[in-house]
N, C-alpha and C positions, 0 to 999 in steps of 0.2 A: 678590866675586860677590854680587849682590843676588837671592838664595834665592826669594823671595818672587816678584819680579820676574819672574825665571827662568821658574821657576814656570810662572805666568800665561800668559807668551810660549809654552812649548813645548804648554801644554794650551786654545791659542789662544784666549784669554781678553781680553778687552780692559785695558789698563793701566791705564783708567780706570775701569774697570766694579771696584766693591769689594763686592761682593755673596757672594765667594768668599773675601775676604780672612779675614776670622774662621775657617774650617774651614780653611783649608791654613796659616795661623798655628798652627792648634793641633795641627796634623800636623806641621809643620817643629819645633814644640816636643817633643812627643813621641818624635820620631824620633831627636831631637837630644840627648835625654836618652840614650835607648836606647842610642843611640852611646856618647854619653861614658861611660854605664855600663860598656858592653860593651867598652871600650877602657881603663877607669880612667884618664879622663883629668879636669881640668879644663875645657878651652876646646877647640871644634871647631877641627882644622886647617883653611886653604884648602884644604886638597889633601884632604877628605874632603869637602868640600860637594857635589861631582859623585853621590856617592855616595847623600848625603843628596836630591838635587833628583829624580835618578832613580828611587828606591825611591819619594819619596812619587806621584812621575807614576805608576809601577805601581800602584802601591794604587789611586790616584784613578781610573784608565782599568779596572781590576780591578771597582772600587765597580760595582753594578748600572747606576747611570747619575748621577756624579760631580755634572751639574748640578741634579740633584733634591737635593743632600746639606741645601740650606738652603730651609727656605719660611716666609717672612717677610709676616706682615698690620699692616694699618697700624691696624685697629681698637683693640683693646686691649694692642695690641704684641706680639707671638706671635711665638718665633723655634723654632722646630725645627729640629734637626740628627737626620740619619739616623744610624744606629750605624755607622759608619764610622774607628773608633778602629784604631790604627797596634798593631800588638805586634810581641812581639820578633821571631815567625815573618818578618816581612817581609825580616830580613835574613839569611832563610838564606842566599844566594846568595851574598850580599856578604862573609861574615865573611873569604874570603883576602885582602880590600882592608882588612879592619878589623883582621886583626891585624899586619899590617905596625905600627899605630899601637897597639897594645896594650901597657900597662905589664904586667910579669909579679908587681908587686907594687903594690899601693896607698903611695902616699906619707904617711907622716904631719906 
């Protein structure tokens, strides 16, 4: 599953429009850590990506209004991002899908 892609498509975003790409990369990053944290895993399953594409469409559709999140001048180059950072509260919901994938101990 292409995350990213996904993405775009269900928060009907153009697949070529990449204006969004940098804030939902660094959401799909964030979240993705979260995860592997929250599971002590290495590497994200396929089978938890659904989980991951969904929670960041909440956020985003949550955010006051997701297409403001980036405003970009072409003057002296300006990129702002609104404070729209991912925490761990996002997956209160999820944690019965994430512990299914849960180590009960860290590997060394």
């Amino acid at each position: 599953m292409d995350v990213l892609k996904t993405i775009k498509n269900l928060l009907a975003i153009e697949e070529d429009d990449e204006s969004y790409d940098t804030v939902i990369n660094i959401h799909i990053y964030n979240l993705t850590q979260i995860i592997l944290n929250f599971c002590k895993i290495d590497t994200l399953p396929e089978q938890l990506k659904p989980v991951l594409v969904t929670k960041i469409i909440e956020h985003m559709r949550d955010t006051e209004d997701f297409r403001q999140a980036v405003k970009t001048s072409f003057g002296d180059t300006a990129i702002t991002y609104n404070d729209t950072a991912i925490t761990d509260s996002v997956l209160e919901d999820a944690t019965n899908q994430l512990k299914r994938f849960r180590k009960l101990y860290a590997s060394t």
